[in-house]
C-alpha positions in Angstrom: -10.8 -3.1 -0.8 -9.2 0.1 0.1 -9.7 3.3 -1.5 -6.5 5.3 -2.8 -7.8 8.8 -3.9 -4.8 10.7 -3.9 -0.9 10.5 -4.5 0.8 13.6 -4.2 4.7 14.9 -4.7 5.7 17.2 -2.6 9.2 19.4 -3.7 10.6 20.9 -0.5 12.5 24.2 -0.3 14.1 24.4 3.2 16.0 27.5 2.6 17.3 27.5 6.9 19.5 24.5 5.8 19.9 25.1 2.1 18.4 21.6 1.5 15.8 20.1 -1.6 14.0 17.1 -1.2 10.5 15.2 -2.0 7.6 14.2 0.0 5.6 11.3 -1.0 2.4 9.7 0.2 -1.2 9.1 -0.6 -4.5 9.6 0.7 -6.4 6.0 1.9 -9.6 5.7 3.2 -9.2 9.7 4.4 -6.2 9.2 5.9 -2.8 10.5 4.9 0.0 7.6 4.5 3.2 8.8 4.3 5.6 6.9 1.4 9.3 8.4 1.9 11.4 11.2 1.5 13.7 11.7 -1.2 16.2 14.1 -2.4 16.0 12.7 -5.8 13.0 13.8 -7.7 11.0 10.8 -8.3 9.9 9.7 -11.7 6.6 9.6 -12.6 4.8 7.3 -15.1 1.2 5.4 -15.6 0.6 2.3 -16.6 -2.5 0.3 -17.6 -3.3 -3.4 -17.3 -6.1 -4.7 -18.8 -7.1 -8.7 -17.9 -9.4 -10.9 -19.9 -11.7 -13.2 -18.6 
């Protein structure tokens, strides 16, 4: 199974261009993964599941 350790939201000021936007990706198994860029801060939420046997 891989191992997710980190996901991370990065809010970019590029003040050269006069632009805002989001960086999104997650550590797995040490590496960096990149998800996207946005220029919409993304929404953030957690959620549990729980299965019975």
């Amino acid at each position: 199974m891989d191992k997710i350790t980190e996901i991370r939201i990065e809010e970019i000021l590029d003040e050269e261009n006069n632009l805002k936007y989001y960086w999104i990706y997650y550590y797995q198994n040490d590496e960096i993964r990149i998800i996207g860029k946005s220029s919409v801060k993304p929404q953030c939420f957690r959620q549990v599941a729980r299965y019975l046997k």
